[in-house]
N, C-alpha and C positions, 0 to 999 in steps of 0.2 A: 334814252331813245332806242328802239327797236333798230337792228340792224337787219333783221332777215333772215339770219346767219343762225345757226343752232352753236353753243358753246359746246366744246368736246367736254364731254364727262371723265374727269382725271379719276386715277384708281390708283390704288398705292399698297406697298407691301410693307414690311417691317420685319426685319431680321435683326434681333438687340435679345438684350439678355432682359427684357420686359420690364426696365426699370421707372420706377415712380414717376420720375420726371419727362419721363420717354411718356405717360399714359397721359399726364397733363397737355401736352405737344398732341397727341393725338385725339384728345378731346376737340383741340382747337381746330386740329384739322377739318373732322368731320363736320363740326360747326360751319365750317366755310365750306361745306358741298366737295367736299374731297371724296372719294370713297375707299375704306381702308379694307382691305381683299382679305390680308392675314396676317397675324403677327407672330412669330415664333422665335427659338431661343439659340439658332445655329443654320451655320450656312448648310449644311446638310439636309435639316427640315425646312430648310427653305426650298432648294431643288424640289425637292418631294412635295410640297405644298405647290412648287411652281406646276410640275407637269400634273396635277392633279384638275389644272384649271382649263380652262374651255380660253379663256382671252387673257395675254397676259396683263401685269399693273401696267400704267403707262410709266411708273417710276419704280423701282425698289432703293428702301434706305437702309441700309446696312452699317451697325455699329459693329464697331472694329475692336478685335480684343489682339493687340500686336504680342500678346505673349503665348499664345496659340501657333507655334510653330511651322504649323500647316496653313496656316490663313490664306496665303497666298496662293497657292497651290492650291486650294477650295474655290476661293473667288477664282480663278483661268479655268476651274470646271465650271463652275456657274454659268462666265463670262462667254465657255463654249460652247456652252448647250444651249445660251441665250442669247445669242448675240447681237439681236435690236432689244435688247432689254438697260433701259438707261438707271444707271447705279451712280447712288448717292452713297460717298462715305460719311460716319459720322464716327468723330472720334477725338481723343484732347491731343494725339501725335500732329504734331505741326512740325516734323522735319521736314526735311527735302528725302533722307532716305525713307520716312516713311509714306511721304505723298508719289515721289516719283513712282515707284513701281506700278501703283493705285494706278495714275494714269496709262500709263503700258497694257494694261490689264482691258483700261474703257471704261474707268468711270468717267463719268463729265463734271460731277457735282463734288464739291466737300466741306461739309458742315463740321465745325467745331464745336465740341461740347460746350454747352451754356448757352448754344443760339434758340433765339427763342422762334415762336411759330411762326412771326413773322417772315423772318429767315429761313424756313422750312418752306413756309408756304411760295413763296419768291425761288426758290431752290426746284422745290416741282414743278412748282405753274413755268419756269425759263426751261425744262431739262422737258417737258412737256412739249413746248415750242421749239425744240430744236436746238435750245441755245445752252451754253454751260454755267454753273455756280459756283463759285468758292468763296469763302466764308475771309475777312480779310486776313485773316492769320496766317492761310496756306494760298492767294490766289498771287502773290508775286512766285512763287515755288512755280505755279502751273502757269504763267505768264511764258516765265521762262521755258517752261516745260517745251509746250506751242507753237513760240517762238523759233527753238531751236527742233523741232524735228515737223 
């Protein structure tokens, strides 16, 4: 049924180390009318590819290498040079020490390694609308997170 209504055109970035299973996820995306802006292989070329753009992603998904000393410290540049830019982590760390900061930072979203496009896709289309995702491995972490601050 026609609503009248124009659906927003999602767009989406990708900041991962361009792995195999990341391009099957992204096949599926653009199958479902997602559109994918850029994909690069560091939060640094991603800044760089960000302010190269006229509008930004409506999402960016960012895989997370927690042995990267600086990570952090890269995403609060990111985070500050973007700051309506809604950031999905994606990652196999399921602590709390490594989710908490993540949300300090302003992600909304967080994907665990192995979730399939379904999960992807439900992660943007809700991060899209305003609303936040986590993946069930880390969403009592950020329940809690929420709740207390």
């Amino acid at each position: 049924m026609e609503t009248g209504t124009a659906q927003q055109k999602i767009t989406l970035a990708f900041i991962n180390d361009k792995s195999p299973i990341l391009n099957l996820t992204c096949n599926d995306l653009v199958a479902s009318e997602i559109e994918i802006l850029f994909r690069c292989e560091n939060i640094e070329d991603g800044i760089s590819q960000l302010s190269a753009l006229k509008e930004l992603p409506t999402v960016c998904i960012i895989d997370l290498d927690f042995y990267d000393k600086n990570v952090l410290a890269q995403l609060q540049k990111l985070k500050a040079q973007y700051p309506t830019l809604q950031l999905i982590a994606h990652s196999d760390n399921d602590t709390k020490k490594a989710v908490e900061p993540l949300l300090e930072i302003g992600f909304a979203g967080y994907l665990l390694i192995g979730s399939d496009a379904d999960n992807f896709r439900r992660a943007i289309e809700g991060l899209s609308n305003g609303k936040r995702y986590f993946s069930v491995g880390v969403a009592e972490i950020a329940q809690e997170y929420f709740t207390n601050n």
